[in-house]
Chimera marker file (.cmm) of the C-alpha trace (Angstrom):
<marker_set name="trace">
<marker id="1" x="127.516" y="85.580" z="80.667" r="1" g="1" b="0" radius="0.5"/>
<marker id="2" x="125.335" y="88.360" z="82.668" r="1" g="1" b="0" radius="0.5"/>
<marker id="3" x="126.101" y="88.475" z="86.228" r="1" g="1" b="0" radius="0.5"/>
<marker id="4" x="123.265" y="86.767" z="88.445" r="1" g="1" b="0" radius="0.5"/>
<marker id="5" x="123.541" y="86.265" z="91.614" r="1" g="1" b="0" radius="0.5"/>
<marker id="6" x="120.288" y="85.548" z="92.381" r="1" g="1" b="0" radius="0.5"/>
<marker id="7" x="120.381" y="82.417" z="89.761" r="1" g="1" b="0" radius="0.5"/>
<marker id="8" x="117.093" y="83.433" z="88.334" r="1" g="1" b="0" radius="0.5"/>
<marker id="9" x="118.196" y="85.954" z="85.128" r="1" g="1" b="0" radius="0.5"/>
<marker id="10" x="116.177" y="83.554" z="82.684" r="1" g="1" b="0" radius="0.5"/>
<marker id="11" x="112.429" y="83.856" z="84.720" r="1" g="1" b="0" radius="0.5"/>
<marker id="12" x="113.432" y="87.185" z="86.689" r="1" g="1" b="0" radius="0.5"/>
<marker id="13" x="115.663" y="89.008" z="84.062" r="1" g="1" b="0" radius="0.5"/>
<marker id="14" x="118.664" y="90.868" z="85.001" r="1" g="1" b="0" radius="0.5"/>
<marker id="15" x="119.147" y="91.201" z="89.184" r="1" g="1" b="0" radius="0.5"/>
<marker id="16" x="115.424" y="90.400" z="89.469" r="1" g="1" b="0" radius="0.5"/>
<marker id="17" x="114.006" y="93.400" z="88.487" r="1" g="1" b="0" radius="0.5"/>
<marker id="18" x="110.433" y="93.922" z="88.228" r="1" g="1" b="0" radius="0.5"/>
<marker id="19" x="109.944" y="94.109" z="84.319" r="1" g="1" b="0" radius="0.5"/>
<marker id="20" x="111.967" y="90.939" z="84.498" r="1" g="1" b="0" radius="0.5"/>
<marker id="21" x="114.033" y="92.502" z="81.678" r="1" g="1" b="0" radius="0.5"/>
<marker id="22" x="117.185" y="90.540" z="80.695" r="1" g="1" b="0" radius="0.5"/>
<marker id="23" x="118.513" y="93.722" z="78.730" r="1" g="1" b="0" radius="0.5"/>
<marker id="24" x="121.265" y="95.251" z="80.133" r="1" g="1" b="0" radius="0.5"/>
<marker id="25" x="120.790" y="98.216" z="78.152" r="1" g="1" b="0" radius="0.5"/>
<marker id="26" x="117.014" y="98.697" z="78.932" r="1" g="1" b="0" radius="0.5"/>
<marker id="27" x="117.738" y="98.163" z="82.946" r="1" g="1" b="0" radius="0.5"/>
<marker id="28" x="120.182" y="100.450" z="82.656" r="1" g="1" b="0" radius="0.5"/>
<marker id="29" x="117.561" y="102.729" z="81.181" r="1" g="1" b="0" radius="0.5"/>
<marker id="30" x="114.976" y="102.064" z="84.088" r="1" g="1" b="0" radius="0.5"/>
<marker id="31" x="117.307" y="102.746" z="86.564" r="1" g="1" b="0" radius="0.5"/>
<marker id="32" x="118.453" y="105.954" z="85.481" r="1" g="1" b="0" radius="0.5"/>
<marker id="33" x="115.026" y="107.171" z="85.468" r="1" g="1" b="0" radius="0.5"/>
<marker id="34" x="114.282" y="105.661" z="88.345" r="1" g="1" b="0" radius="0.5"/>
<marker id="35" x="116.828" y="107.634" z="90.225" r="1" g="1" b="0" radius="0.5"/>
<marker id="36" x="116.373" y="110.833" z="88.529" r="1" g="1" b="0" radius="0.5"/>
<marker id="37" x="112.164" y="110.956" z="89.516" r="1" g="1" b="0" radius="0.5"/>
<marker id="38" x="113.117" y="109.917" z="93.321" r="1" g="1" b="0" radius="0.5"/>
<marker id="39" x="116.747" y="111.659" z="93.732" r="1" g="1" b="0" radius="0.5"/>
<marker id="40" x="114.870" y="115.281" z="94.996" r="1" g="1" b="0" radius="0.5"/>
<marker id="41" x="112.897" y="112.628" z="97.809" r="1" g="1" b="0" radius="0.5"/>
<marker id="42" x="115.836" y="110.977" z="98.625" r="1" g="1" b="0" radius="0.5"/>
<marker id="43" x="118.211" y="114.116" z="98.438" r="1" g="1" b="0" radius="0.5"/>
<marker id="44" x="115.581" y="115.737" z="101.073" r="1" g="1" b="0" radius="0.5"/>
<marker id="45" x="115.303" y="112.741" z="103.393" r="1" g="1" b="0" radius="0.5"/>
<marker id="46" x="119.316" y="113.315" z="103.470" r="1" g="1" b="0" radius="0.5"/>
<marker id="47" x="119.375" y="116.862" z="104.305" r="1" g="1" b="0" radius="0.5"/>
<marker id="48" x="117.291" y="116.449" z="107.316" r="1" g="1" b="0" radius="0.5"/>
<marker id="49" x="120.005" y="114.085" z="109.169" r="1" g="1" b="0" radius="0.5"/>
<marker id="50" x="122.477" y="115.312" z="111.237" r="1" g="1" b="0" radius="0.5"/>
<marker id="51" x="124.040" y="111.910" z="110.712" r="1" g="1" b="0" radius="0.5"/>
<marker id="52" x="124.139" y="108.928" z="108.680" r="1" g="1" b="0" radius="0.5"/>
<marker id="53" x="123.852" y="105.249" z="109.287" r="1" g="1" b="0" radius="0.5"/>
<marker id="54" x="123.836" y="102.549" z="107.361" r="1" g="1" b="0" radius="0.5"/>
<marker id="55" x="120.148" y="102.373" z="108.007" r="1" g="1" b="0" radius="0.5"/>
<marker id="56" x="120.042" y="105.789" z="106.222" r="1" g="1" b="0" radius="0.5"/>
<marker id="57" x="121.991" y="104.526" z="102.996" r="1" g="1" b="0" radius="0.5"/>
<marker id="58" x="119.691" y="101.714" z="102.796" r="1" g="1" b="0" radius="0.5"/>
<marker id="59" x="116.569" y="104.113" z="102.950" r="1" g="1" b="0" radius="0.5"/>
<marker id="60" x="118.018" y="106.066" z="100.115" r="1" g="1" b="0" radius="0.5"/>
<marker id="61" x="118.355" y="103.047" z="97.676" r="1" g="1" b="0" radius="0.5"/>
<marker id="62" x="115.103" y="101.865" z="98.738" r="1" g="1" b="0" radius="0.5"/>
<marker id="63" x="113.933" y="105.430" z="97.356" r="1" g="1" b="0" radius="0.5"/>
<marker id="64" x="116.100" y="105.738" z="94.506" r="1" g="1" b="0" radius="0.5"/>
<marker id="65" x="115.374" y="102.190" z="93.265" r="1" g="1" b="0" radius="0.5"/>
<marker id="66" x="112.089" y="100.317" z="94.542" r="1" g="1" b="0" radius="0.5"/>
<marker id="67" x="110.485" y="101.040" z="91.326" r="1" g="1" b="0" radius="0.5"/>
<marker id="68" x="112.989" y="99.012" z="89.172" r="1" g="1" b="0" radius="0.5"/>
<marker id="69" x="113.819" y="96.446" z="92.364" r="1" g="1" b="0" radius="0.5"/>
<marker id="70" x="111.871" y="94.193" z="94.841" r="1" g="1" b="0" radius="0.5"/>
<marker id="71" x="115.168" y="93.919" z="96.700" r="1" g="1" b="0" radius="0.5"/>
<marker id="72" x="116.043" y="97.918" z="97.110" r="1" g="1" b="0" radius="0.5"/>
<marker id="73" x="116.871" y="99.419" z="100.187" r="1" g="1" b="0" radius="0.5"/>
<marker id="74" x="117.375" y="95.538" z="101.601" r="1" g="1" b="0" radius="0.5"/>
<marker id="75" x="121.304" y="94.554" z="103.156" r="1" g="1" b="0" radius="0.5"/>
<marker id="76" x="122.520" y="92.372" z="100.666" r="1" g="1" b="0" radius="0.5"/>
<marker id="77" x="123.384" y="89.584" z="103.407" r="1" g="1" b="0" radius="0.5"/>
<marker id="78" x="119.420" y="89.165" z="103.285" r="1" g="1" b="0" radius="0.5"/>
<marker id="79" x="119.293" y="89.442" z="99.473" r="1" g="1" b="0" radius="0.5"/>
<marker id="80" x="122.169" y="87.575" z="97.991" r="1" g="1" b="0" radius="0.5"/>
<marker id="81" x="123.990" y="86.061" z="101.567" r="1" g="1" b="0" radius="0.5"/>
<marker id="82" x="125.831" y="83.802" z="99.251" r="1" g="1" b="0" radius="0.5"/>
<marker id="83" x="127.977" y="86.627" z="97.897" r="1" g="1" b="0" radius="0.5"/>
<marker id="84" x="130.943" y="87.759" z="99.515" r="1" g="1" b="0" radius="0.5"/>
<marker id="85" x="131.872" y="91.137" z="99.624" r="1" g="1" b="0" radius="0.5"/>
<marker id="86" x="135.347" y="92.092" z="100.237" r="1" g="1" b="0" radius="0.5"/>
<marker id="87" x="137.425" y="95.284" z="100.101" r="1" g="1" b="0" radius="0.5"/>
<link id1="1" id2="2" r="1" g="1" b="0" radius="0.2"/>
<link id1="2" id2="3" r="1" g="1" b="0" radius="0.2"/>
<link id1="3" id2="4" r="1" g="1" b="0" radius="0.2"/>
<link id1="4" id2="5" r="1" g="1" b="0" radius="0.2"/>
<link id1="5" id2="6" r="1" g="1" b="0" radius="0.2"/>
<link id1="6" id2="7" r="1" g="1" b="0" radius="0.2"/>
<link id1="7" id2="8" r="1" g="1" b="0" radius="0.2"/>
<link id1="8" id2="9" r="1" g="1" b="0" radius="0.2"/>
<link id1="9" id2="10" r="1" g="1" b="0" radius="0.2"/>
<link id1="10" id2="11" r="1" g="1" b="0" radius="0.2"/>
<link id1="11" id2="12" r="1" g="1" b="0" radius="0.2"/>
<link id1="12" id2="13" r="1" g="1" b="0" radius="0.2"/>
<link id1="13" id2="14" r="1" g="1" b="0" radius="0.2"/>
<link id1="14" id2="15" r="1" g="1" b="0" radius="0.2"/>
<link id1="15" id2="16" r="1" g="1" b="0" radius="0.2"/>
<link id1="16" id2="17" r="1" g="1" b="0" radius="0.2"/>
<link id1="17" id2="18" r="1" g="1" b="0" radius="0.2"/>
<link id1="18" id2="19" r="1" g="1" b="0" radius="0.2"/>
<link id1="19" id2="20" r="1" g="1" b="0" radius="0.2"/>
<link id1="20" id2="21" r="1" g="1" b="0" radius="0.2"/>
<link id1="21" id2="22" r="1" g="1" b="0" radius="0.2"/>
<link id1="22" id2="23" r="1" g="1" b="0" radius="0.2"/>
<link id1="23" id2="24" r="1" g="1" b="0" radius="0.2"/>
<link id1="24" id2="25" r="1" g="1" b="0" radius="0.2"/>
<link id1="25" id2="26" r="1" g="1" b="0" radius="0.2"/>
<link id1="26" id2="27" r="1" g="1" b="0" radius="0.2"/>
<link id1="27" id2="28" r="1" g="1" b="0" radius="0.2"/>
<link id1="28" id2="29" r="1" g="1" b="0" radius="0.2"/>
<link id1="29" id2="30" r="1" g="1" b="0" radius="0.2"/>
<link id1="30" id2="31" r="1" g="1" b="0" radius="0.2"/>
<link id1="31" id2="32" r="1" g="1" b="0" radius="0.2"/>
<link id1="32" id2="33" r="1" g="1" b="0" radius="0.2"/>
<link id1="33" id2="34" r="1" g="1" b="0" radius="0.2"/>
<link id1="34" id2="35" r="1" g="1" b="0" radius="0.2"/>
<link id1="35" id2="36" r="1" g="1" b="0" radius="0.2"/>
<link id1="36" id2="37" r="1" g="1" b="0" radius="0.2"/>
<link id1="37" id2="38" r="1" g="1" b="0" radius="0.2"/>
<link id1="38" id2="39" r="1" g="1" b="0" radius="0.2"/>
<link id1="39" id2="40" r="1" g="1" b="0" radius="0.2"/>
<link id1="40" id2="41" r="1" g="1" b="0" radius="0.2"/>
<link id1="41" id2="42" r="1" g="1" b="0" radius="0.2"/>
<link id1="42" id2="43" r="1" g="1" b="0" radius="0.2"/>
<link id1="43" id2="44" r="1" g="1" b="0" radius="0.2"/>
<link id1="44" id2="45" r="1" g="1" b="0" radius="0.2"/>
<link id1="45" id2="46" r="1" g="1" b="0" radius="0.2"/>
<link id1="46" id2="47" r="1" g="1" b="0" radius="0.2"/>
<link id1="47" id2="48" r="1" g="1" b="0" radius="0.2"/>
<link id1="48" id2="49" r="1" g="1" b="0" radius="0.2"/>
<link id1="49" id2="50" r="1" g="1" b="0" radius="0.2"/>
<link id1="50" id2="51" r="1" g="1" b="0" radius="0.2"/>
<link id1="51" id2="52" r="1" g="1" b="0" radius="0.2"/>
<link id1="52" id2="53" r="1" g="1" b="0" radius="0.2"/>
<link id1="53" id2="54" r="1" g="1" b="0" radius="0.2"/>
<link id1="54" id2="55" r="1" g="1" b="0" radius="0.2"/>
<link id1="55" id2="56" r="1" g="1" b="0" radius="0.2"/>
<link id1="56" id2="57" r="1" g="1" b="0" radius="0.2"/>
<link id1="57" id2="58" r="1" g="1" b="0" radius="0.2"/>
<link id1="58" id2="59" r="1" g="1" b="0" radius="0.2"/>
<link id1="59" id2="60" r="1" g="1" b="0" radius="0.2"/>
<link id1="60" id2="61" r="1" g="1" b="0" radius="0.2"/>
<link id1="61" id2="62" r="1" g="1" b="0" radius="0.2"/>
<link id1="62" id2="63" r="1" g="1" b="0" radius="0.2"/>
<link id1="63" id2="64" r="1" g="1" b="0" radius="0.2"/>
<link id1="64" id2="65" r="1" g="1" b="0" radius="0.2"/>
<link id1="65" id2="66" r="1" g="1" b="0" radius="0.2"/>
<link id1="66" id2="67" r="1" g="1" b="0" radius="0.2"/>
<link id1="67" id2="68" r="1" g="1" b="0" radius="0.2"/>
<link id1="68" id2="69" r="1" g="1" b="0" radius="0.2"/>
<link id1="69" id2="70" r="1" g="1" b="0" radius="0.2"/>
<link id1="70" id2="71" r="1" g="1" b="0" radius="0.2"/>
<link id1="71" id2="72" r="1" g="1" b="0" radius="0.2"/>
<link id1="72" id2="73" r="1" g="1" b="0" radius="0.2"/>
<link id1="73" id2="74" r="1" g="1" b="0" radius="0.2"/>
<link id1="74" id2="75" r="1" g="1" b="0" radius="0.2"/>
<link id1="75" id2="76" r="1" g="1" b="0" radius="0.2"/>
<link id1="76" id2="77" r="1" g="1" b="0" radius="0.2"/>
<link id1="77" id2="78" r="1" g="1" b="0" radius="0.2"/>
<link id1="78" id2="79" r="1" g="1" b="0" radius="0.2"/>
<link id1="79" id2="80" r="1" g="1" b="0" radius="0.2"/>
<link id1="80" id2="81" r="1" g="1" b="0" radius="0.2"/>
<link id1="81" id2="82" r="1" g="1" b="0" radius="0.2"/>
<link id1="82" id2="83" r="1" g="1" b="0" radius="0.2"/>
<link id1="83" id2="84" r="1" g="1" b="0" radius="0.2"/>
<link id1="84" id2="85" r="1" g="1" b="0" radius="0.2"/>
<link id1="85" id2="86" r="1" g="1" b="0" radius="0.2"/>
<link id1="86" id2="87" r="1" g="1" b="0" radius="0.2"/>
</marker_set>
């Protein structure tokens, strides 16, 4: 069983992404190059802060990501509030 937390894997493939590809394998894929074409942007956005906060770290996965996901650079209490998250 893939995880799914949005409880759409079978119309919206694996964690919604925009190919709606269920491989884990071939996500895996698109988010590697993903990150590689946008780390330079992202890496630049990064050195101009004196700072960071968590509106900064959400900026960067937005960058990094919004190519493979609708939901990147989103908190994930808006995207999956249903999910715990605990240390």
């Amino acid at each position: 069983m893939s995880f799914d937390p949005f409880n759409d894997f079978e119309t919206a493939g694996y964690l919604r992404n925009f190919a709606a590809e269920k491989d884990l394998d071939l996500v895996k894929v698109l988010e590697h190059r993903s990150f590689l074409a946008n780390l330079e942007k992202a890496l630049d956005a990064l050195r101009r802060k004196k700072s960071l906060a968590y509106s900064d770290v959400l900026k960067v996965h937005r960058s990094l990501f919004e190519a493979v996901y609708p939901w990147a650079g989103q908190d994930r209490t808006k995207t999956a509030p249903h999910l715990a998250v605990s240390r």
